[in-house]
N, C-alpha and C positions, 0 to 999 in steps of 0.2 A: 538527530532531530528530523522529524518528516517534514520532506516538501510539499507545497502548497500546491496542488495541481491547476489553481485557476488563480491568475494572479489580483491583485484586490483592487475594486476600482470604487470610483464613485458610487455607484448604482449598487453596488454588493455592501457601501458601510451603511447607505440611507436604506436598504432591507433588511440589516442586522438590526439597526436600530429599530425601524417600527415592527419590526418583530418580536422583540424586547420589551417593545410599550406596549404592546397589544394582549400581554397576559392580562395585567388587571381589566384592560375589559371584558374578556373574554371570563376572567370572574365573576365579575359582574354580572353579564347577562346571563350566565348559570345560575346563581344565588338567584335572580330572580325568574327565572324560570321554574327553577326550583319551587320557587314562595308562590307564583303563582298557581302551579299545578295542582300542591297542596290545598290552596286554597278553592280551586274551583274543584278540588275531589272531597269537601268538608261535606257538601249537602249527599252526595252518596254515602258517606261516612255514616253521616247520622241515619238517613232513612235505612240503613243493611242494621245499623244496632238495633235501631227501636223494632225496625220486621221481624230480627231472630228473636225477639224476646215472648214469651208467646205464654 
């Protein structure tokens, strides 16, 4: 069984944990970042379709 090199304290269980909690936001603010980029990239979308139509 390996040993622990750094023994466990307070301050190292209260950073495991919101380290743990901090995925779903960090989900979160992808997904929307995501939605938004999409969405402010919609009106170049349109204008490059309707330009190459010719």
């Amino acid at each position: 069984m390996a040993k622990r090199k750094r023994p466990i304290t307070a301050g190292n269980v209260v950073f495991e944990i919101f380290f743990i909690l901090s995925y779903p936001f960090i989900a979160t603010f992808s997904v929307l970042v995501t939605i938004l980029v999409w969405i402010f990239s919609l009106p170049s979308k349109i204008i490059a379709f309707f330009g190459s139509k010719k």
